[in-house]
C-alpha positions as CSV (number, residue, x, y, z in Angstrom):
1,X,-17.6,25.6,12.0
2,X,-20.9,27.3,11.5
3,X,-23.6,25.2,9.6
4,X,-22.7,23.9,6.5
5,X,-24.2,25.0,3.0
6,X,-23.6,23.5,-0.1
7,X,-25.4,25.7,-3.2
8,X,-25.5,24.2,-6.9
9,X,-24.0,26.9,-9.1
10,X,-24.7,24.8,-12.1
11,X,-25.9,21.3,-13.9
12,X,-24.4,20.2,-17.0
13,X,-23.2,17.4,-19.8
14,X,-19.2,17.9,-20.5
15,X,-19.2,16.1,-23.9
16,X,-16.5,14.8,-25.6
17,X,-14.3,17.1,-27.3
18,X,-14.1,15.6,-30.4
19,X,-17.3,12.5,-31.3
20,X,-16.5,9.5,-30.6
21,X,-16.5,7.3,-34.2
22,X,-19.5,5.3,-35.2
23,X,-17.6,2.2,-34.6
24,X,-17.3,2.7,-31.2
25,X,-20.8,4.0,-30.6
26,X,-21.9,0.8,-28.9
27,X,-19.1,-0.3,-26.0
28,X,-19.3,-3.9,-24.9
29,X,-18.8,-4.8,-21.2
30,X,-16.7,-8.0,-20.0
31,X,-18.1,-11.0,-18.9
32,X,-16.4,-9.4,-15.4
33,X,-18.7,-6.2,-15.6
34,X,-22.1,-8.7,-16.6
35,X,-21.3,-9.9,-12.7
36,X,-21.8,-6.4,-11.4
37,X,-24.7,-4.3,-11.0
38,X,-25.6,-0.8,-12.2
39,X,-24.8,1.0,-8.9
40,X,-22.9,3.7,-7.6
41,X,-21.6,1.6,-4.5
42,X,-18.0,3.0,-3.7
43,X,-17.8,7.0,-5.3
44,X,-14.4,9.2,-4.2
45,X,-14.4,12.2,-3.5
46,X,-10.4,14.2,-3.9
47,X,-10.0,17.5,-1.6
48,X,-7.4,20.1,-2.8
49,X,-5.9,23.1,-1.2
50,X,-5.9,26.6,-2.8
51,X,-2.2,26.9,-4.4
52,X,-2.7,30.4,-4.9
53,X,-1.6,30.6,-7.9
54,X,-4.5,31.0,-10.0
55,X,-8.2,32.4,-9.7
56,X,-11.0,30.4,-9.2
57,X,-12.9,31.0,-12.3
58,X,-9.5,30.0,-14.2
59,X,-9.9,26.8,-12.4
60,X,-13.5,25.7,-13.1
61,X,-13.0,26.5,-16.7
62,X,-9.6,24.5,-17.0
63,X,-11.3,21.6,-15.2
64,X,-14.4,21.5,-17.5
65,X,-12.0,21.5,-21.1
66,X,-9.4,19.4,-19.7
67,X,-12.5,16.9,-18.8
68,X,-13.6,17.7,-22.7
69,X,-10.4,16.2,-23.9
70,X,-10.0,13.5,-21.3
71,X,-13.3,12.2,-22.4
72,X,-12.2,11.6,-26.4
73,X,-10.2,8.8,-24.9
74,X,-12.6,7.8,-22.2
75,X,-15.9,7.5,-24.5
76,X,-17.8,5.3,-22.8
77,X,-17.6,7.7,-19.1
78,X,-19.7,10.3,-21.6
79,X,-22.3,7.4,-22.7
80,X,-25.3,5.9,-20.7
81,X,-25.8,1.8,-19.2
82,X,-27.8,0.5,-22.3
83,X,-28.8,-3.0,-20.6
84,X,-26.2,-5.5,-19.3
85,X,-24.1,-6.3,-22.0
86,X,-23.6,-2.8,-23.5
87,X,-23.0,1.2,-23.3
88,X,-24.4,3.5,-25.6
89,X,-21.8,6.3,-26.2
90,X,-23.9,8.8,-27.4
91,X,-21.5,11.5,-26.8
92,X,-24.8,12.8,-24.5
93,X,-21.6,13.8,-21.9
94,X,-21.0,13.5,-18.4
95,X,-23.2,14.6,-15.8
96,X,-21.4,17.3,-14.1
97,X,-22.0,19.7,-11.3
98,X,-20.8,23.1,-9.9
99,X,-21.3,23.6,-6.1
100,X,-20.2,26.4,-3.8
101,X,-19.5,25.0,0.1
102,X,-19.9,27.7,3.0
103,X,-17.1,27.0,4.9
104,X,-13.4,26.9,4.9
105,X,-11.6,23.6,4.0
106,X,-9.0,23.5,6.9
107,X,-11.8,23.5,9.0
108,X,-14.2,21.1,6.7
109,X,-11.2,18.5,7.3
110,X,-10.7,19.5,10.9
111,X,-13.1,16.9,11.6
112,X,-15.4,15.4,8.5
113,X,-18.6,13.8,9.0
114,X,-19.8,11.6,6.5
115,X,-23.1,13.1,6.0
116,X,-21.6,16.4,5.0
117,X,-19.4,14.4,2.8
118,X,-22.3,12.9,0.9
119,X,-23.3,16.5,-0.1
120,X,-20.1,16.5,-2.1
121,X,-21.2,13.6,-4.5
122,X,-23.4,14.5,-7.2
123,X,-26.8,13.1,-5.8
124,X,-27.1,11.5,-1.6
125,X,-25.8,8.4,-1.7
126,X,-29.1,7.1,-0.4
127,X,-31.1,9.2,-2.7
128,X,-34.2,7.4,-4.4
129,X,-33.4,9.4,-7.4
130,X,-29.5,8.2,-7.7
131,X,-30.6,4.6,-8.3
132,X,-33.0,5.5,-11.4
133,X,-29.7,7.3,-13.4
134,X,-27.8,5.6,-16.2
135,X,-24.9,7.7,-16.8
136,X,-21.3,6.0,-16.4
137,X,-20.3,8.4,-13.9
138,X,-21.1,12.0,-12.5
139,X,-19.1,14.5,-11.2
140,X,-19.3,17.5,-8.8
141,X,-16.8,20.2,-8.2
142,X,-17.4,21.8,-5.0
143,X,-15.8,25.4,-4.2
144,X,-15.0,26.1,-0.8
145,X,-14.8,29.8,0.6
146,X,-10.7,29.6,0.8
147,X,-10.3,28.7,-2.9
148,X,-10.0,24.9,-2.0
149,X,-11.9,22.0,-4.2
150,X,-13.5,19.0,-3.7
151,X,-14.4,16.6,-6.5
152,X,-16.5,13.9,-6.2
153,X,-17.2,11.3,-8.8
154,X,-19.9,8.6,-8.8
155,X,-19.1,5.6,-11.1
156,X,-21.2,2.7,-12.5
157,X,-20.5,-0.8,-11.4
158,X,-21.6,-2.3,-14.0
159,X,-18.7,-0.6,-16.0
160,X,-16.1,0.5,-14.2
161,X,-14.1,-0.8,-10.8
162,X,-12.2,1.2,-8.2
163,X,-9.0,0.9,-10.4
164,X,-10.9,2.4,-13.0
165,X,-12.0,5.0,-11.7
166,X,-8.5,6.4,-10.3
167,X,-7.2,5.9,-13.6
168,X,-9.6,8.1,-15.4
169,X,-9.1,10.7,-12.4
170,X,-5.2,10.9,-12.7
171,X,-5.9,11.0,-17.0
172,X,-8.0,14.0,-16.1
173,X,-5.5,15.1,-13.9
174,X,-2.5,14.8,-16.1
175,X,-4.5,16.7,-19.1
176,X,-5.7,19.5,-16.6
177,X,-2.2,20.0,-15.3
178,X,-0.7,19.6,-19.3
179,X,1.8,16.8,-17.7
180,X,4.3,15.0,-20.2
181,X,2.5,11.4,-18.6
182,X,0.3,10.2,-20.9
183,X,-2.4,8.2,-19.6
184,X,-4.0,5.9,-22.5
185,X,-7.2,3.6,-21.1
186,X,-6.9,0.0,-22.3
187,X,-10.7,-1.2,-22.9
188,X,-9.9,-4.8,-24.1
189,X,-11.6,-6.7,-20.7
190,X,-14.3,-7.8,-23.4
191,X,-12.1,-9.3,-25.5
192,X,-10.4,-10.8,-23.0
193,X,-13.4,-12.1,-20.6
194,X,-16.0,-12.6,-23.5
195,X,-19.6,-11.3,-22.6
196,X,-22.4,-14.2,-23.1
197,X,-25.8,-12.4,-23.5
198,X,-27.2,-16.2,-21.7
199,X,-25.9,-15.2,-18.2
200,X,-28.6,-14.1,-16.3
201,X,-29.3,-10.4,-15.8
202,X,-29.2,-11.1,-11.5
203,X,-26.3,-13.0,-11.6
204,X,-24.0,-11.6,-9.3
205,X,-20.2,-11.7,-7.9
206,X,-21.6,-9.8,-4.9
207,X,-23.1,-11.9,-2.9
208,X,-24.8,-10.7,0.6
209,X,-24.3,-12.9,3.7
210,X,-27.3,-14.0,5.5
211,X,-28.5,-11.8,8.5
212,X,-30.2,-12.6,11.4
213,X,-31.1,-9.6,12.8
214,X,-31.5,-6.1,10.8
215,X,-29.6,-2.9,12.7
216,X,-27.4,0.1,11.9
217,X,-24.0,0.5,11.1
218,X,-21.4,2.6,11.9
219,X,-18.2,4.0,10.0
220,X,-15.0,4.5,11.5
221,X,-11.5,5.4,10.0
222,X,-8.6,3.4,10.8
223,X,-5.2,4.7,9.9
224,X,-2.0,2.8,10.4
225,X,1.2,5.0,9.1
226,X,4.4,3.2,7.6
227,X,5.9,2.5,10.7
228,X,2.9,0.8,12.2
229,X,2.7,-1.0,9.5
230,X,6.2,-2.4,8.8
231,X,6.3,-3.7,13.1
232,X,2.8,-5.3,12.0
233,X,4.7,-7.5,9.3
234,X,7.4,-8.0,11.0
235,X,4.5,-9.6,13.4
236,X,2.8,-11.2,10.6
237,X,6.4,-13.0,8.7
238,X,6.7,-16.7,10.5
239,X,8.4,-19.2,8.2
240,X,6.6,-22.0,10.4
241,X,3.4,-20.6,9.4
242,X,4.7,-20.4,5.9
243,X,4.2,-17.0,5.7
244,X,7.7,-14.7,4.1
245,X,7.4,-10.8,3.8
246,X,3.8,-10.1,4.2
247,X,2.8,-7.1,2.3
248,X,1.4,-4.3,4.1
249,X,-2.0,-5.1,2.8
250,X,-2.5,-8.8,3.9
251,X,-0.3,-7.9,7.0
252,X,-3.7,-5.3,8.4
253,X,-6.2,-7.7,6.6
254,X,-4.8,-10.7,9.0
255,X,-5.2,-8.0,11.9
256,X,-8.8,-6.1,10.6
257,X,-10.0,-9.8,10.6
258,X,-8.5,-10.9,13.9
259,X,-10.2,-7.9,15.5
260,X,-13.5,-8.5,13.9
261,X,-13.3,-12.3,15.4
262,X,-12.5,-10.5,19.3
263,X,-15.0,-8.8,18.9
264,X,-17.8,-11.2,17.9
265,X,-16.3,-13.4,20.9
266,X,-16.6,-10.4,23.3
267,X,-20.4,-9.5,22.6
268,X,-21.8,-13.2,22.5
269,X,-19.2,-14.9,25.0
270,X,-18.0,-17.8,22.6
271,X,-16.2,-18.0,18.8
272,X,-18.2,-18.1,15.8
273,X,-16.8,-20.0,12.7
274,X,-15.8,-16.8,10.6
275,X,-15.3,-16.1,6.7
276,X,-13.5,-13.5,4.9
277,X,-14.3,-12.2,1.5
278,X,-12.2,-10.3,-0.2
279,X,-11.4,-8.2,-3.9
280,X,-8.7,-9.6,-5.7
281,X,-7.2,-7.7,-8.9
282,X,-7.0,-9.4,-11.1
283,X,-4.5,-7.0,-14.2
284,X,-1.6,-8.0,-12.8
285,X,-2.2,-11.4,-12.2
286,X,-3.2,-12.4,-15.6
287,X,-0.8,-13.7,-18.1
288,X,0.4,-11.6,-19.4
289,X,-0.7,-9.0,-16.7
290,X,-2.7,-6.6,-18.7
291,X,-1.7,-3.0,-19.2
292,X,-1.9,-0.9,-15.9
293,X,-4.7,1.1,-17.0
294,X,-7.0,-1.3,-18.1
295,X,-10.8,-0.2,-17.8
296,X,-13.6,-2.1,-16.4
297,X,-14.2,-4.5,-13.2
298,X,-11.1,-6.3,-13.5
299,X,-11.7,-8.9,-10.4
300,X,-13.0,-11.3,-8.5
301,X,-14.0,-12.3,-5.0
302,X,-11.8,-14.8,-3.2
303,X,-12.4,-15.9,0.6
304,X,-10.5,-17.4,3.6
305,X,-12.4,-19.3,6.6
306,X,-10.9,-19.5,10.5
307,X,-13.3,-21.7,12.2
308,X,-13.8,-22.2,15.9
309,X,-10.9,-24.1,16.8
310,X,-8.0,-21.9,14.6
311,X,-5.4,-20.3,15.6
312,X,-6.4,-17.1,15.7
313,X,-2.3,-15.6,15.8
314,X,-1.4,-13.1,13.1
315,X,0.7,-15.0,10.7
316,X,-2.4,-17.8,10.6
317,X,-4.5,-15.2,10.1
318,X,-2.3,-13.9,7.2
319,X,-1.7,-17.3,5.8
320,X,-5.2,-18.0,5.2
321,X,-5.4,-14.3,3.4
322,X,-2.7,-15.8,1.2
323,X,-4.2,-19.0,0.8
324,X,-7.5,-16.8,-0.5
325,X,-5.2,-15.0,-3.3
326,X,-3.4,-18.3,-4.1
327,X,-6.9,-19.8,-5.6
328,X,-6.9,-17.0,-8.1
329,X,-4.0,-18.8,-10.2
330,X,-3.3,-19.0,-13.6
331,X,-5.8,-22.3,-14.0
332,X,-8.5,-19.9,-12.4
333,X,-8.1,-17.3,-15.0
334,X,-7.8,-19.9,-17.8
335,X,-11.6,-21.0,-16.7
336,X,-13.0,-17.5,-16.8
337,X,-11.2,-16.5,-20.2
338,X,-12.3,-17.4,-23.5
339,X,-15.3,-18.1,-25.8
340,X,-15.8,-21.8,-25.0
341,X,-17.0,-23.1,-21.3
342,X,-16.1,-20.0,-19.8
343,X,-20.0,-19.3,-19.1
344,X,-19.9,-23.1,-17.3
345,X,-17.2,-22.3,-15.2
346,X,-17.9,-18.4,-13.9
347,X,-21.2,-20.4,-12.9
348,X,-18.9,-23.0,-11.2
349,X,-16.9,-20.5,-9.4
350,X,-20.1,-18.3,-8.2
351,X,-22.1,-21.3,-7.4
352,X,-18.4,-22.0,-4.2
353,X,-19.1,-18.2,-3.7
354,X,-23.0,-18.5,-3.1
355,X,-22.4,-21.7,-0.9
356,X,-20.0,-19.8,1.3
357,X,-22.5,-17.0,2.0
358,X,-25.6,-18.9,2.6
359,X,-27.4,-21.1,5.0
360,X,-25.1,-20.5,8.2
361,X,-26.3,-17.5,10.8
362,X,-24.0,-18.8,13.2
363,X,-20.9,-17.5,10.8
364,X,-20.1,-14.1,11.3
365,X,-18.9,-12.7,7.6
366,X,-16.4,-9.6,6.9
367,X,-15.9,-8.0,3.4
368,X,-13.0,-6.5,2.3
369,X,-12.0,-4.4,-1.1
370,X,-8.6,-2.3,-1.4
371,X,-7.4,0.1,-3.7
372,X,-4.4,0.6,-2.2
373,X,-1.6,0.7,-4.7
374,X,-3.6,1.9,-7.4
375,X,-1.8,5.8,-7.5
376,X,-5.3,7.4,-6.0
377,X,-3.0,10.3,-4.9
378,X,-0.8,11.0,-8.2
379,X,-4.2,13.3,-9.7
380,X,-2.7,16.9,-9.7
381,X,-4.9,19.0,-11.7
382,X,-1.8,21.6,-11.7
383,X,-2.5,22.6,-8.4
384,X,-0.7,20.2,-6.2
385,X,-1.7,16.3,-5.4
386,X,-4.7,15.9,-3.2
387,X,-4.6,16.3,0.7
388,X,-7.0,13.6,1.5
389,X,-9.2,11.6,-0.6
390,X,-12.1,9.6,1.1
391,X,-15.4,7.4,0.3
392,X,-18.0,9.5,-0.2
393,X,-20.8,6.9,0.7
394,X,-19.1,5.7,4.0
395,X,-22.4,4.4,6.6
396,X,-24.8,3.8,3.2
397,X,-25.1,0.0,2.4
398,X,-25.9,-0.4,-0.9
399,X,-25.3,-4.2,-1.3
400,X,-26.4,-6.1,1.5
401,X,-23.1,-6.2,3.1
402,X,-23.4,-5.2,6.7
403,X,-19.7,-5.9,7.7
404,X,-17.6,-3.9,5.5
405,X,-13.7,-2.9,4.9
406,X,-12.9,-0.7,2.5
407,X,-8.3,0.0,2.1
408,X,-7.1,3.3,0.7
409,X,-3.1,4.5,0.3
410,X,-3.1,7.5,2.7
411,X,-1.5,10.9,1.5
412,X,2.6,9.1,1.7
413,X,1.8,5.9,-0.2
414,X,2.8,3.8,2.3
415,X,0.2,3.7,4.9
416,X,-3.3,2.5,5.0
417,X,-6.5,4.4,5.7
418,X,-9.4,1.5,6.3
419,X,-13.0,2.3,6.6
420,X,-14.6,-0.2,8.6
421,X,-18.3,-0.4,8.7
422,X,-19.7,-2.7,11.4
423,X,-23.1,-2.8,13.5
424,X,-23.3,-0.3,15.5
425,X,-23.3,-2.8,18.7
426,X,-20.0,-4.7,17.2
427,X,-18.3,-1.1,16.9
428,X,-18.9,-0.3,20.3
429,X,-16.6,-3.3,21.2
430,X,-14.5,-3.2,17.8
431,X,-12.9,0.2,17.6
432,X,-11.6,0.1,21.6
433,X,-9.7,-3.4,20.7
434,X,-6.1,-2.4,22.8
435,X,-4.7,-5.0,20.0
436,X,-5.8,-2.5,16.7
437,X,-5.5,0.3,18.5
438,X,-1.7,-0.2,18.9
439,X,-1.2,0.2,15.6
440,X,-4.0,2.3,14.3
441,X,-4.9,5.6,15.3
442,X,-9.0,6.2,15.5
443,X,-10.6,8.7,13.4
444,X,-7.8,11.5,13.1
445,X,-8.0,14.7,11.2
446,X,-7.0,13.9,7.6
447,X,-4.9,17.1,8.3
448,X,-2.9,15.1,10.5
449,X,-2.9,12.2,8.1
450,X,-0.9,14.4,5.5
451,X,2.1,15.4,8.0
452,X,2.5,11.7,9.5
453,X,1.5,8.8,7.4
């Protein structure tokens, strides 16, 4: 593939097609979203292939009114971050981008590198200029030469979660594609998790580890196909570790984590004490689970420790995932909900947090978020589901957290693509581990992805 290109074609605001009512002119966040900063820390960007059916120019224009519409129900995506309890939607619209890409897709997806991916986004993911923006979210549509399109979407932290943001997608999807599914956003997290204007601006639920020694990372994909995956909890289900039908997520979690301990061991020669901090969702896990497309960041951290002495065998490994997601019970919920004491107890909860991610640089840390099971493939614009769809700030560290694991559905629903970010040294050892490698295959061509997993 001959050097890539990517040309803006055009910037503009795609407003809402209809204003949004004076009563809704001023969107509150949760309590949830107070805990989150203003940063564009995990955008997607969606590849689709050229149907053939209709022109390009049709295409761009169908994109840009369906967007119109979607945006009446989705207000606050066309407003700006007012300050840390509120969104102005102004109705100013959402930042959105035109780009034509020099190249074929087939061959684009041949073999991606993330640095052309960033072009795809709006602004570099490491961009100064990024970081001094206030819109809810951005978008750019990138043509390729074949007819194919990318679109990438950035989206604000401080309003909206990964769920979020694959619900709005699939809403713009179903409008574009004039699909019977009707995709209505539920924005009642506030209502639910009540903002307090006395929690501290810097309060966070990310929390970096500590780091005793500053080097670069690098990104590698991780796919594990249905099969892989259904051996791997068969592996993981051991009734004497009290562990019964594993899903497939907590199944590659228990394995990701056991591999980041090997490999730890293997570059300083003994175990470190390790913790794993993980993403919980919380919708469906509230009672009554809140409706599927609820907007906002609708979770909260958990963790799981193996110290030096643990078993380090998959269904312990597993177990202690479960053991994470088990603290996130009904009580828990109870604490953060409400008007009254709520602000004492989120404190409560992130003061455990902060106390697990500070003051030990012999503990090695690993993160982990997942969106798997969220539908991030069900957005057909009318021109058939997307072929892959990938981080588009994979090897850019925006929030301190070195060790990273990011879970996505692949293409058939029922496999996994993780993005693992480690040092580059860890890497080295981490991505020839015999043990992952059984069941994951390294880096292939999300071509390949589509046909298999």
């Amino acid at each position: 593939m001959r050097e890539l290109e990517i040309e803006i074609i055009s910037r503009e605001y795609i407003k809402p097609e209809s204003p949004t009512p004076n009563d809704f002119k001023t969107f509150k966040i949760s309590l949830l979203d107070q805990l989150l900063p203003h940063l564009y820390v995990v955008p997607l960007v969606y590849f689709f292939k050229n149907d053939g059916k209709s022109d390009i120019s049709k295409r761009r224009e169908l994109l840009k009114q369906s967007l119109s519409k979607t945006l009446v129900h989705f207000y606050p995506l066309a407003g700006k971050v007012k300050d840390n309890l509120h969104v102005d939607c102004n109705d100013d619209g959402m930042y959105y981008v035109e780009a034509r890409v020099n190249a074929q897709l087939s061959d684009f997806l041949g073999h991606p590198q993330q640095e052309l991916i960033h072009g795809l986004l709006p602004f570099h993911p490491s961009s100064t200029e990024l970081f001094t923006k206030t819109y809810v979210a951005m978008v750019q549509v990138n043509i390729f030469e074949c007819g194919g399109i990318a679109i990438g979407i950035y989206s604000s932290h401080k309003v909206m979660d990964g769920q979020s943001t694959v619900t709005f997608m699939n809403a713009w999807a179903a409008t574009a594609s004039g699909s019977s599914e009707e995709i209505h956003p539920s924005f009642i997290s506030s209502s639910i998790f009540h903002p307090n204007p006395k929690l501290p601006n810097a309060t966070s639920i990310l929390i970096p580890p500590p780091q005793s020694e500053q080097s670069k990372s690098a990104t590698r994909r991780f796919v594990f196909d249905a099969s892989a995956l259904n051996v791997l909890k068969n592996n993981a289900n051991c009734a004497e570790s009290n562990v019964t039908n594993p899903s497939r997520v907590t199944a590659a979690m228990g394995l990701i984590w056991q591999c980041a301990i090997a490999t730890s061991q293997a570059r300083f020669g003994f175990r470190k004490p390790s913790i794993l901090t993980f993403v919980v969702n919380l919708r469906s896990r509230n009672s009554p689970p809140l409706p599927p497309y609820s907007m906002g960041n609708i979770f909260w951290v958990t963790y799981a420790k193996c110290l030096v002495n643990s078993d380090l065998k998959l269904p312990s490994m597993v177990r202690r995932v479960r053991n994470g997601i088990d603290k996130l019970d009904n009580s828990f919920l109870e604490d953060i909900k409400g008007k009254d004491g709520s602000l004492v107890n989120v404190m409560k909860h992130l003061k455990e947090l902060e106390e697990v991610h500070t003051g030990n640089l012999d503990t090695e840390y690993l993160s982990l978020s997942s969106i798997c099971n969220g539908g991030i493939y069900n957005a057909d614009f009318g021109w058939g589901k997307p072929i892959w769809t990938c981080i588009g700030s994979a090897g850019i560290d925006a929030l301190g957290l070195p060790n990273l694991v990011v879970f996505m559905d692949t293409r058939s629903g029922d496999g996994i693509e993780a993005w693992v970010t480690l040092k580059e040294n860890d890497m080295a050892i981490f991505e020839k581990i015999p043990e992952l490698l059984n069941f994951a295959t390294l880096d292939p061509s999300p071509l390949e992805i589509s046909l298999s997993a």
